[in-house]
N, C-alpha and C positions, 0 to 999 in steps of 0.2 A: 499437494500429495507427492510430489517429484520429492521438493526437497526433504520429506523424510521419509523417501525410498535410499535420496542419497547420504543421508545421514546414516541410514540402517546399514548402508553397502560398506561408508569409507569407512565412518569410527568404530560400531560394535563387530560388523563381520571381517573390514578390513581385507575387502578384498586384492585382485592383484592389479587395476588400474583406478584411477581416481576415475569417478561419475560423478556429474553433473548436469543440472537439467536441462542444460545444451546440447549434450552429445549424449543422454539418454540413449534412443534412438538407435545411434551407430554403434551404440559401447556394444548393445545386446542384441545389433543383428545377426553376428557369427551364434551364440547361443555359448560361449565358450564360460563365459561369465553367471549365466545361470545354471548352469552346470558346477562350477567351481561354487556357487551358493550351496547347492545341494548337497557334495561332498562335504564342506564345511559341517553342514548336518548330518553327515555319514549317511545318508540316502543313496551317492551316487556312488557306485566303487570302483567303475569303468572311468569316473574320471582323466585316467592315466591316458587313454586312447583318444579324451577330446583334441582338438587344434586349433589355436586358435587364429588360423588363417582366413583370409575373407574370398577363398575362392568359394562355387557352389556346390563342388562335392562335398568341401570340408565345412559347410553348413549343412549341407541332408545330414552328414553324418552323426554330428552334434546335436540335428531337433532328433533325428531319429532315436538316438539314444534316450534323448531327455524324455519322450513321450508318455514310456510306462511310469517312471517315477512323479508325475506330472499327475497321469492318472490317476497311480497310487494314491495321493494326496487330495484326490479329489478337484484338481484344478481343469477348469476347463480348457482343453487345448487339441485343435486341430487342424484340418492342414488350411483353413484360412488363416486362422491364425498364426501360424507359422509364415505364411505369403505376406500377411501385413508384416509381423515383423524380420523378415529379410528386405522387403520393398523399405523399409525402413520410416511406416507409416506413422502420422504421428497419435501417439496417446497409446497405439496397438504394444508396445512393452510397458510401460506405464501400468497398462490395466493388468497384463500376465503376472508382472513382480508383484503389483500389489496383492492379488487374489494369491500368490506362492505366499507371499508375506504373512498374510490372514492364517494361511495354513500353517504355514512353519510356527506361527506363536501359539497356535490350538495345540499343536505336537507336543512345542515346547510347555507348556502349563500342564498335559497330561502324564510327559514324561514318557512315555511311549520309543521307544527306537525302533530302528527303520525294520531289522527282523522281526520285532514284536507288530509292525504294523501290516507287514507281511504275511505274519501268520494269522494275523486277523480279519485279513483277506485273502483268500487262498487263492480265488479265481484271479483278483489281478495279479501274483503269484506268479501264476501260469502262465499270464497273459503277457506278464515282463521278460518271465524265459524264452516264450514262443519268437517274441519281436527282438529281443537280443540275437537267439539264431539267425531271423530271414532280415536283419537288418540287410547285411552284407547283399543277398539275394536280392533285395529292393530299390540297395542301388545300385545293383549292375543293370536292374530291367526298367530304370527310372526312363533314362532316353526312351526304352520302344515306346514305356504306357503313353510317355507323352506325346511321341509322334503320332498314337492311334488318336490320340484326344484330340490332337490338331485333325486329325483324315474327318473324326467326326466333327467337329467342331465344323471344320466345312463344309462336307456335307450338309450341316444344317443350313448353314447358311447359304447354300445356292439355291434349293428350296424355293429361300426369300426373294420376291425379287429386290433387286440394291441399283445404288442409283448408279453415274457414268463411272467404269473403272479409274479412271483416273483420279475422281473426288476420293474415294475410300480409304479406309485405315489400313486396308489390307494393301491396296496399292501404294500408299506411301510407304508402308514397311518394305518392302519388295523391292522400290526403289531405295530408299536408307541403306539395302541389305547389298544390293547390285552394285552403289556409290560406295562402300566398306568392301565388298572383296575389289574392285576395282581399284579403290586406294591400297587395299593390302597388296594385289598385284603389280601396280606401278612399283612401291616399292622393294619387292623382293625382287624385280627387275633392276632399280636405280642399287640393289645390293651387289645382285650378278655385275652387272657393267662396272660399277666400283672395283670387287674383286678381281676383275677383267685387268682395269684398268692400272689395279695393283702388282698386278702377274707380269704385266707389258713391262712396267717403270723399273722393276726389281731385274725386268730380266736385262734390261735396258743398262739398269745401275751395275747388275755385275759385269757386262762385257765390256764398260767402259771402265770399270775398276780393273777389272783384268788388262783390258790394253794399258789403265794407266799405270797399274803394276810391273807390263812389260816395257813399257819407255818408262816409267821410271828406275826399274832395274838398270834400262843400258843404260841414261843419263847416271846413278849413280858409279857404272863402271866406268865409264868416262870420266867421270868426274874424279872418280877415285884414281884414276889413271893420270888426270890433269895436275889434281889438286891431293892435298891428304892433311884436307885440314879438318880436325876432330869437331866443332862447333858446326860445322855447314852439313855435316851426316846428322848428329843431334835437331837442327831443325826439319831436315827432311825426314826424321825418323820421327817426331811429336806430329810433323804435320801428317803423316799416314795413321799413328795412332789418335787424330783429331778424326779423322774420315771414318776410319773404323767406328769410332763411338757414333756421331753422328746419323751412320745408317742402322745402327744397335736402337738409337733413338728412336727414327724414323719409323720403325720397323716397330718396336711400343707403340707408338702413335696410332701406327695402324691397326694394330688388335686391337687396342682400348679401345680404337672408334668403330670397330667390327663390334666387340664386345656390348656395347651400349648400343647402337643399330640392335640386335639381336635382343635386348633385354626390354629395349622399348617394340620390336614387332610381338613379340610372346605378351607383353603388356596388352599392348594393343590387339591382340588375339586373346587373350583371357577377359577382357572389358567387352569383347564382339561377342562372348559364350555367353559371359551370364546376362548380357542385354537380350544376348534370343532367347533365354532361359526365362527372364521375367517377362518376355512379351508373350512369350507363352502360356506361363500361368497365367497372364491376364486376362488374354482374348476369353469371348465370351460368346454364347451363341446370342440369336435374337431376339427370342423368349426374354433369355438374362437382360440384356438391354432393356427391352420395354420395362421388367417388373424392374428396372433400377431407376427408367424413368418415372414410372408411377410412385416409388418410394421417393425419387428427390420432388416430385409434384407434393407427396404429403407431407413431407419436409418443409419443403418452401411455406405449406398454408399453415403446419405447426407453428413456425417463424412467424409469420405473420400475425399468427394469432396470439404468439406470447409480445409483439412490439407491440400491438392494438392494449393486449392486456397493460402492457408496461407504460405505453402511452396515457393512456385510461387513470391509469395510480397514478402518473404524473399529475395528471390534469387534479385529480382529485387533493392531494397534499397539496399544489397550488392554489385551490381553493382553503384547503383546511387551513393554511398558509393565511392568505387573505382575511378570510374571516376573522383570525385570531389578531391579525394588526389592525381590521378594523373596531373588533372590541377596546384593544387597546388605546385606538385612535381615541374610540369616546370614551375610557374612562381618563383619558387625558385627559377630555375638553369639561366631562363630569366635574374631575379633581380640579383644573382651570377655573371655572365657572364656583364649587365653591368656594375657592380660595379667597376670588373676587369677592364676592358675598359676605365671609369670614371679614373678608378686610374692611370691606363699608360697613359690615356691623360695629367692629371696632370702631370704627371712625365717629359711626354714632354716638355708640356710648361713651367715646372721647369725650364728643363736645357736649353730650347729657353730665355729663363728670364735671368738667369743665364748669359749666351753665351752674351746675350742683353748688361746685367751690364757688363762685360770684358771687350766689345768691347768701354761700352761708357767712362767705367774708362781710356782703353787705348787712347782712342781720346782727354779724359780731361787733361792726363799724356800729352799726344804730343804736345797739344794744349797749355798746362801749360810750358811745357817744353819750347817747340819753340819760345813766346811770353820771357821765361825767357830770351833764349840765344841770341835773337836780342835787348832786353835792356841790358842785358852784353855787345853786340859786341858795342852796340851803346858808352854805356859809357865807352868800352875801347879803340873807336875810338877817343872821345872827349877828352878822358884823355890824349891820343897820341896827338891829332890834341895842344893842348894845351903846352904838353912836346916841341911837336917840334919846337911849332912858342917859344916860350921861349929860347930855348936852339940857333935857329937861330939868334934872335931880340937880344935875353938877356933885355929882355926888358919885364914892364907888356903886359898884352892883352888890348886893347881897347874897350872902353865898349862895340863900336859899336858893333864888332868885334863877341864879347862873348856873345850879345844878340843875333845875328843872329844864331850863333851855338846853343844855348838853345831852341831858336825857333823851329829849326831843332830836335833838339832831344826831345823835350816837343813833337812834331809832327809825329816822328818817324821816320825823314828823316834819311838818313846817310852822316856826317857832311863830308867824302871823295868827292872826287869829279870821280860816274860813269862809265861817258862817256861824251863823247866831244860831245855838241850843235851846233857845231859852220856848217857844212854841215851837215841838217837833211835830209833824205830820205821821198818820200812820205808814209813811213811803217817805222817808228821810234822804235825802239827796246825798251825794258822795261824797261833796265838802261837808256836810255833816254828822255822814258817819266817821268821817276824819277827827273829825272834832270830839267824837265822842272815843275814840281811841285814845286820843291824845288825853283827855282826862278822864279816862281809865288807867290809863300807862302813869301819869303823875300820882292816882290814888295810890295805885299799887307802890310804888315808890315810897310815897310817906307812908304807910303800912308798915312796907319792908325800915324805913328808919323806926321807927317807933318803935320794930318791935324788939330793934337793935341798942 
């Protein structure tokens, strides 16, 4: 929130020091600054009479002013508030510019000017005239009210009984207060003796400038009487105007160091006012104590109960925390576990695949094989069947002959002859249903020549 309160002061209002949420605080303990806001918005027209000196007149003067236009606006402001922000408390400006803020941009969007807000207030009107007069009157009578508020103030508290004077806040003020005129008195004493001491020296320096002006004069008549040399007057005439300058010096020296003595006791006396000015507004009767004890007692157990609370949420997201990695944890070890699983299944149906190809290589191998060894037997039967009628005949084969056997073995019959056709069984055995294939397959054949 600070930095764009400081944003609102340096770039759009552009006010007349730079803010920042360091020196917050100090910028706007004089009030000279929110006052110079308000003008800006033609609310304040006394502007001209603020100052913006950080003594504590020239801070009443300045809240005082500010107050009705404050009111005007609706902003809450009163003289604690005005206490914190001279004590220079922290957040106490912070909260006043912001709430001034909030109002000045409701002005600003209604469009409303300061005498149109006036007239639509009448009574704080009045109320701004009233307090513009007795300003002046409140603070010429500021000192008594406050010296009554101290009379009462103690009165209340003798009342009470309180513990050894010595321990007390009032008796250490007292003494703070007795140690500061005491050091203010040493010093405006180490002033006097100084000044003293300057009166003696001065008086001291002219009567020996004097006698030394008179022996110097005889010595120069002498001299000029002796001597009449124009160079040895010239140094004794530089070295008297050396002298002269010298106590001209001197003599600066000493008012500057008078001047600065003086500028720091007035310092140090206007830091002594406004410290008893704010210990004043502080003090408090005993009443106020206690109900400030019991407010920082409810404070304290608010505190505690918002780190119990805070603590508590902690603990709680640490768990919510936990749970959530441990979900994870197992859907890690879930996806682990079936990846495993995935994998041996593959691995299975590898070696089922695998087992698969063997079996069907060996079927192809038996299959390749078997198919090769019945055209081998075939053509070593025909190559036989061929030798033999040869070697009996001695004679070629006839075409018929050697067609029919080709037939046979183009067909895959085997060109031997079985088993005997000739008594079949009503359950004919395999070589002689072979047999009866084979001369079906030759019938057909001389059929098909015949009918070619």
């Amino acid at each position: 929130m600070s930095e764009i309160l400081c944003q609102w002061l340096n770039q759009e209002l552009k006010v007349s020091r730079t803010v920042s949420p360091k020196s917050f605080a100090k910028v706007f303990s004089s009030g000279y600054l929110i006052g110079e806001v308000l003008h800006k918005f033609e609310l304040q027209d006394d502007f001209s009479e603020f100052t913006e000196s950080r003594v504590s007149s020239a801070k009443l003067n300045n809240f005082s002013r500010l107050e009705p236009t404050l009111h005007l606006l609706g902003v809450q402001f009163d003289q604690t508030v005005v206490h914190n922000i001279i004590t220079e408390k922290p957040g106490a400006a912070t909260k006043l510019l912001y709430q001034l803020y909030i109002a000045l941009q409701k002005k600003k969007k209604s469009g409303l000017t300061g005498l149109e807000i006036q007239t639509m207030n009448p009574l704080t009107n009045l109320k701004l005239q009233n307090m513009k007069t007795e300003a002046f009157r409140e603070q010429r009578l500021n000192r008594r009210r406050q010296n009554e508020i101290m009379a009462k103030i103690q009165a209340a508290i003798i009342q009470i009984p309180k513990p050894a004077p010595n321990r007390t806040l009032k008796a250490l003020e007292a003494q703070k207060m007795m140690k500061k005129k005491k050091e203010a008195e040493d010093v405006a004493n180490e002033i006097k003796k100084f000044e003293a001491l300057i009166k003696k020296d001065l008086q001291a320096k002219e009567s020996v400038s004097k006698t030394s002006l008179d022996t110097a004069g005889q010595m120069t008549t002498d001299l000029l009487n002796t001597y009449s040399d124009d160079e040895y007057i010239k140094k004794i005439q530089k070295r008297l105007e050396e002298d002269a300058f010298a106590r001209e010096q001197r003599e600066k020296r000493r008012r500057r160091l008078l001047m600065d003595q003086l500028i720091a006791h007035e310092a140090q006396e206007e830091a002594y006012r406004e410290e008893q000015l704010i210990n004043r507004l502080m003090r408090q009767s005993q009443q106020e104590r206690r109900i400030a004890v019991q407010l920082m007692h409810v404070r304290h157990e608010k505190e505690v109960l918002w780190q119990n609370r805070i603590f508590r949420e902690k603990q709680y997201e640490e768990r919510r925390l936990k749970d959530f990695q441990d979900a994870l944890d197992r859907e890690a070890a879930l996806a682990k576990q079936a990846k495993i699983d995935f994998e041996e299944q593959i691995h299975r149906d590898k070696e089922i695949h695998e087992q698969i190809a063997v079996e069907r290589a060996q079927a192809r191998y038996k299959k390749h094989y078997s198919i090769c060894a019945e055209i081998l037997d075939q053509i070593l039967d025909l190559s036989t069947k061929v030798a033999d009628y040869r070697m009996l005949t001695n004679n070629l084969i006839p075409s018929k002959l050697m067609h029919d056997w080709k037939e046979l073995f183009f067909h895959g019959k085997p060109v031997y002859e079985q088993a005997s056709i000739k008594q079949l069984t009503t359950k004919p055995s395999t070589e002689q249903l072979i047999e009866l294939e084979k001369r079906d397959l030759l019938d057909n054949n001389d059929y098909e020549e015949y009918k070619v």
